[in-house]
C-alpha positions as CSV (number, residue, x, y, z in Angstrom):
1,X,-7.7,4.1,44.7
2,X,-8.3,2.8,41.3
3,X,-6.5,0.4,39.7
4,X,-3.8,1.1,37.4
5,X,-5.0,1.3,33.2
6,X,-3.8,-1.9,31.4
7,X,-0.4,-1.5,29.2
8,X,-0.3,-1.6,25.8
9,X,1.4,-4.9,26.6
10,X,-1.2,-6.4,28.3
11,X,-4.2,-5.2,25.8
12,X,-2.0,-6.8,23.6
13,X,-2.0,-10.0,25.5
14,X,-5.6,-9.7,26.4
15,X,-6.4,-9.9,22.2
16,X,-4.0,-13.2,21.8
17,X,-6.7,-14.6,24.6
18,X,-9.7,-13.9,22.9
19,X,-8.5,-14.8,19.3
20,X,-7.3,-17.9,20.8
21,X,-11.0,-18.1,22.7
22,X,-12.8,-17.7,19.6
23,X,-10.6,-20.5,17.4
24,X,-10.8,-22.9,20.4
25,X,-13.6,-25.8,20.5
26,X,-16.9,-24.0,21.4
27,X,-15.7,-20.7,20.6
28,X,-17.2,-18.7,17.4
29,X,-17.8,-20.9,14.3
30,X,-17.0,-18.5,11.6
31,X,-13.2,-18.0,13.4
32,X,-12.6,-21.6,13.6
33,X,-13.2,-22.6,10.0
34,X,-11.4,-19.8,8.5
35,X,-7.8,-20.7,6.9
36,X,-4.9,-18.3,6.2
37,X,-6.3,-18.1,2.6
38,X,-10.0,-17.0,3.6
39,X,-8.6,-14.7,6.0
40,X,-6.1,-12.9,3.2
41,X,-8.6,-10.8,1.6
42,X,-9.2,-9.1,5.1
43,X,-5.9,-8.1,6.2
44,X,-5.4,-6.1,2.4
45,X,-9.2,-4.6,3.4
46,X,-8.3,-3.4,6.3
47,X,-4.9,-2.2,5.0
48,X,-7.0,0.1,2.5
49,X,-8.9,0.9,5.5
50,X,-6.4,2.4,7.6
51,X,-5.1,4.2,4.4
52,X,-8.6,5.9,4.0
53,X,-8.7,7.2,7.6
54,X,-5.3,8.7,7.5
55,X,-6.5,10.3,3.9
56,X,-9.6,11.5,5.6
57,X,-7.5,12.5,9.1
58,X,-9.8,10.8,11.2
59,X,-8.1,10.0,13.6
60,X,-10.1,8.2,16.5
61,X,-11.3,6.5,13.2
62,X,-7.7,5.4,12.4
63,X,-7.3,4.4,16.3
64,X,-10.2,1.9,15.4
65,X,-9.0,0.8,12.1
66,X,-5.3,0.0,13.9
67,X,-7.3,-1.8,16.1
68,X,-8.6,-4.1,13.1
69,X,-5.5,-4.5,11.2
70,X,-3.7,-5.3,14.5
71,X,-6.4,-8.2,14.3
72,X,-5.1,-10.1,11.6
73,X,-1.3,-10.4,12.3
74,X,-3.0,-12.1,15.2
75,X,-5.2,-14.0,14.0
76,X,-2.8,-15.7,11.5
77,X,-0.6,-16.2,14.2
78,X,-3.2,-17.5,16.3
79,X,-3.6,-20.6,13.1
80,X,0.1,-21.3,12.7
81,X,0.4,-21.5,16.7
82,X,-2.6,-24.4,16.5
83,X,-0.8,-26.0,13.3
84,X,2.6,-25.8,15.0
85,X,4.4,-23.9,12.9
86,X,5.5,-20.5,15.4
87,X,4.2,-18.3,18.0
88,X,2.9,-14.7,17.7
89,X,6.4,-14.3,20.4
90,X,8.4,-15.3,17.5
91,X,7.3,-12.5,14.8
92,X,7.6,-10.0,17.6
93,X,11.1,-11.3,18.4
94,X,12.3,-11.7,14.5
95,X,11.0,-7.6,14.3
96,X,12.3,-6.6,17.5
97,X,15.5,-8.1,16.3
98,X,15.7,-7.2,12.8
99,X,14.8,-2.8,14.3
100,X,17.9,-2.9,16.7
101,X,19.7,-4.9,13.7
102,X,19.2,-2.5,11.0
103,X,19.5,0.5,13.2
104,X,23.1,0.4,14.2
105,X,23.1,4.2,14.3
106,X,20.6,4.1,16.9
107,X,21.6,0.4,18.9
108,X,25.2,0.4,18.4
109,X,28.6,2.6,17.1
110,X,27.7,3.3,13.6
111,X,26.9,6.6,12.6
112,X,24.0,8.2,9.8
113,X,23.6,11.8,9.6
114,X,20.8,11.7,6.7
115,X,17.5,9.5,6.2
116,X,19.5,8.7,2.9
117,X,22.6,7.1,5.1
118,X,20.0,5.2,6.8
119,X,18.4,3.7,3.9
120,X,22.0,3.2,2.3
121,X,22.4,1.2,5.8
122,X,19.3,-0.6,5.7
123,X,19.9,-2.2,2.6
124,X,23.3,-3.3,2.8
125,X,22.1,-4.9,6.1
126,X,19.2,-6.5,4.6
127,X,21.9,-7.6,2.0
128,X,24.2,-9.2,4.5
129,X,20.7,-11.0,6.2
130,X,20.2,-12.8,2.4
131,X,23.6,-13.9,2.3
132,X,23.7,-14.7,5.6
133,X,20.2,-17.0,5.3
134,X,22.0,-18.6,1.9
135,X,19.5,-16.4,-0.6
136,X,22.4,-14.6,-2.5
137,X,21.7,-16.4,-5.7
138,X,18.2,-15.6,-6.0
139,X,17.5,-12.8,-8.5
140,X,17.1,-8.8,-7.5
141,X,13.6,-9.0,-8.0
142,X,12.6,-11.8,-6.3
143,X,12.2,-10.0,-3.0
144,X,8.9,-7.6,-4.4
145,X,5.7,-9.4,-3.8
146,X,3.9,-10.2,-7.1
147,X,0.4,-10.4,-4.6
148,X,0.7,-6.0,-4.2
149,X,-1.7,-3.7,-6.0
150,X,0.0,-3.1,-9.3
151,X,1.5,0.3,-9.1
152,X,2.4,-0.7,-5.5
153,X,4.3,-3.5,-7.3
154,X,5.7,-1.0,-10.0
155,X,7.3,1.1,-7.5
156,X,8.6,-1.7,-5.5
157,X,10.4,-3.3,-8.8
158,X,11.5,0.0,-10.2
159,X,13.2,0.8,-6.4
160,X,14.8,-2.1,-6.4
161,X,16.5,-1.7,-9.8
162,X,17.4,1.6,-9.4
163,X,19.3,1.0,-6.1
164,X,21.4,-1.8,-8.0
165,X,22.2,0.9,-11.1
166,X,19.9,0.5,-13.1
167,X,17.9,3.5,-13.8
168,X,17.2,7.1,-15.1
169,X,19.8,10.0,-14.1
170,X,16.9,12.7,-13.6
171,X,13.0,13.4,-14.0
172,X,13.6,15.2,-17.4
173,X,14.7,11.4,-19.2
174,X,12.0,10.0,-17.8
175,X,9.9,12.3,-19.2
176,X,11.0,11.6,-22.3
177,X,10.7,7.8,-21.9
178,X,6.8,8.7,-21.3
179,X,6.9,10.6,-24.4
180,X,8.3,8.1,-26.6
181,X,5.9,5.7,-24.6
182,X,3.1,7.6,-25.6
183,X,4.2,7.8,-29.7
184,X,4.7,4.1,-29.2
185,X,1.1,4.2,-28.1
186,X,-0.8,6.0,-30.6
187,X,1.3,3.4,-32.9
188,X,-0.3,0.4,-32.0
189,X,-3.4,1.9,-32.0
190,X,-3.2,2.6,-35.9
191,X,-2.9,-1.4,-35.7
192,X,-5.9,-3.0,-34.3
193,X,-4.0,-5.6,-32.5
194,X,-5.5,-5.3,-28.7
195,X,-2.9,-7.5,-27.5
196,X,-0.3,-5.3,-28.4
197,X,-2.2,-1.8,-27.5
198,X,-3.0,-3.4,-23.9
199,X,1.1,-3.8,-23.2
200,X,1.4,-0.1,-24.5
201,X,-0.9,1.0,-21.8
202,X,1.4,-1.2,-19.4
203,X,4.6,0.0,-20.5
204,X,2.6,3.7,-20.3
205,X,1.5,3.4,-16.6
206,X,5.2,1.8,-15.8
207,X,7.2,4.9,-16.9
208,X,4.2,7.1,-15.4
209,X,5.2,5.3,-11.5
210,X,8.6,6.0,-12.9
211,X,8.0,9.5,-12.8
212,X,6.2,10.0,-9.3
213,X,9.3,8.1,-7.6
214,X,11.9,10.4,-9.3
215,X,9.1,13.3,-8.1
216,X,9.3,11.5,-4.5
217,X,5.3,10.9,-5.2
218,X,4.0,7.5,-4.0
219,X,2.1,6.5,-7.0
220,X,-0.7,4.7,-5.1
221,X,-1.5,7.2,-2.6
222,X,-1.5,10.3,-5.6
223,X,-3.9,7.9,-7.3
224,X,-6.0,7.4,-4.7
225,X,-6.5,10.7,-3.8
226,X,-7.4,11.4,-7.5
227,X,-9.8,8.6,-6.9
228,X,-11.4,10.6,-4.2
229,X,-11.4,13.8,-5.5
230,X,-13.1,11.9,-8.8
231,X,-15.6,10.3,-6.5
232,X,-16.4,14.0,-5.0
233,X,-17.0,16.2,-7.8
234,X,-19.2,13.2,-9.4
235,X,-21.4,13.2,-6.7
236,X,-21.5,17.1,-6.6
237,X,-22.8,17.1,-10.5
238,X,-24.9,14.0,-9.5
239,X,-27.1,16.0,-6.5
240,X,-26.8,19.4,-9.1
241,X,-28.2,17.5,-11.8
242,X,-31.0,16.0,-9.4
243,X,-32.0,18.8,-8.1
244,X,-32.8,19.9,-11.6
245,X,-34.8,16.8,-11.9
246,X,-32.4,14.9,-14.2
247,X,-30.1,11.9,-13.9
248,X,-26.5,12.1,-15.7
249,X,-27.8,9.3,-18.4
250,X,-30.6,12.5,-19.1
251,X,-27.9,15.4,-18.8
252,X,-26.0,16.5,-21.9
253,X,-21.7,16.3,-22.1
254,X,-21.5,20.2,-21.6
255,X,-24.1,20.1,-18.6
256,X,-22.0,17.9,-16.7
257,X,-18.5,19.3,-17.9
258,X,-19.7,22.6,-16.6
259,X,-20.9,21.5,-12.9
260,X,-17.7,19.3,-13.0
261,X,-16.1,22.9,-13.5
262,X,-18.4,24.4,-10.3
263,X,-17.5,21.3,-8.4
264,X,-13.3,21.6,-9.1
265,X,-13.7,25.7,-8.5
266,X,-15.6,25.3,-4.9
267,X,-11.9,23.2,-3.9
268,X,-10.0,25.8,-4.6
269,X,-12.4,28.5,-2.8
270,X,-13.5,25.9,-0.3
C-alpha cells in the first residue's frame, strides 16, 4: 500500500525547510545575500504574475504562480526568523486570529445577512483593533500604503474616505466632477505651465478611479485588461502590416487605423 500524499500542511513545512536550507551557511549564494529590500521587487512581480494567469484563466499556470508568491511571504519570514525579529508561526497565528476575529458571524453569535453587513463589520472591528493597539490618533489615511500601483492607491484612499462620509451620493456627480475636471484641463493647457497641466491629468485620472468604484469596477484590473487588449490588436496590425512587407514606422495613420478596426471586429466575431 502506498503511502499517504503529503498535506498541504506539511508541503508547507517542507518549503520553510528548504528556504531555510538555501539561507543557511553552504546553502545557495544568491538566497543568502539577499535582504528584505532586494527581495521587494519580487514579491510585487509575482503579484502581477498571478494577476495575469487569472486574466488569462490558466489555471495550472496560476497553481504554479501561487506556488511563487507563496515563496516570498516565506522567504521574508525566513530573514526576520535569522535576525530575530518573528517566526513564519507568528504571521500565520496573527491571520488565523485576525479571520475568526473579524468574522463573528461565522466564529461566534453575531449575525450578517449581506456581504455589505460583513464589510460594515469588518471595519468597525478593524476599528476597535487601532484603538485597541493605541493608533486612534493617527489620520484616516495613514492606513493605505503609499508603496501600491497608483490607481491601486487611488481606490484605496478614495474607499477609505468614503466609508468615513466623505464622498459622492451617486455615479451621475461624479460624472460631472470628470467634466468639470476635464474644462479644468483644457484650461491649463491654454497656459503653458507643465507643472500645472501635469496635476490636471492627476486630478483627471483621480475622479476617473472615482467613477469605476461607484460603477463597482476595480480600476487596475479594467486597465489592465485594456492593456492587453491594446497589446493584442497592435500585434494583429504589426503581423498585417508585415505580411505586406511594411513595418508600422513605413505604414500610413489610416493603414493602421483600419487593421486596428479588422483587429477590434474579429473580438467581437471571435
Amino acid at each position: 500500500m502506498s503511502a499517504e500524499s503529503p498535506t498541504a500542511g506539511e508541503k508547507l513545512d517542507r518549503l520553510i525547510e528548504i528556504m531555510a536550507r538555501l539561507r543557511a551557511p553552504g546553502g545557495c549564494p544568491w538566497d543568502r545575500e539577499q535582504s528584505f529590500e532586494s527581495i521587494k521587487p519580487y514579491l510585487l512581480e509575482e503579484t502581477y504574475e498571478v494577476m495575469d494567469a487569472i486574466d488569462a484563466r490558466d489555471w495550472k499556470g496560476l497553481a504554479e504562480e501561487l506556488g511563487d508568491l507563496l515563496l516570498q511571504p516565506v522567504f521574508f519570514a525566513q530573514m526576520a526568523s535569522e535576525a530575530g525579529l518573528f517566526q513564519i508561526g507568528d504571521s500565520l497565528d496573527a491571520i488565523n486570529e485576525k479571520l475568526v476575529r473579524r468574522h463573528p458571524h461565522v466564529f461566534g453569535d453575531a449575525t450578517a445577512e449581506t456581504a455589505g453587513d460583513v464589510k460594515r463589520n469588518w471595519d468597525r472591528i478593524k476599528t476597535e483593533e487601532k484603538k485597541s493597539a493605541g493608533e486612534s490618533e493617527r489620520g484616516l489615511l495613514q492606513a493605505v500604503s503609499r508603496a501600491a500601483p497608483a490607481l491601486v492607491e487611488a481606490q484605496a484612499l478614495s474607499s477609505k474616505a468614503s466609508s468615513n462620509g466623505f464622498d459622492w451620493s451617486n455615479p451621475d456627480q461624479v460624472l460631472e466632477k470628470l467634466h468639470e475636471e476635464l474644462r479644468e484641463l483644457a484650461e491649463e493647457r491654454r497656459t503653458g505651465d507643465r507643472e500645472a497641466l501635469a496635476g490636471e491629468v492627476g486630478d483627471l485620472l483621480f475622479v476617473l478611479v472615482n467613477l469605476a468604484r461607484h460603477l463597482h469596477v476595480d480600476a487596475e484590473q479594467a486597465l489592465r485588461r485594456t492593456n492587453a487588449k491594446f497589446r493584442s490588436r497592435f500585434g494583429y496590425v504589426e503581423r498585417a502590416l508585415a505580411a505586406r512587407g511594411k513595418t508600422p514606422k513605413e505604414a500610413t495613420l489610416e493603414e493602421m487605423e483600419s487593421l486596428w478596426q479588422e483587429a477590434k471586429d474579429g473580438e467581437k466575431t471571435g
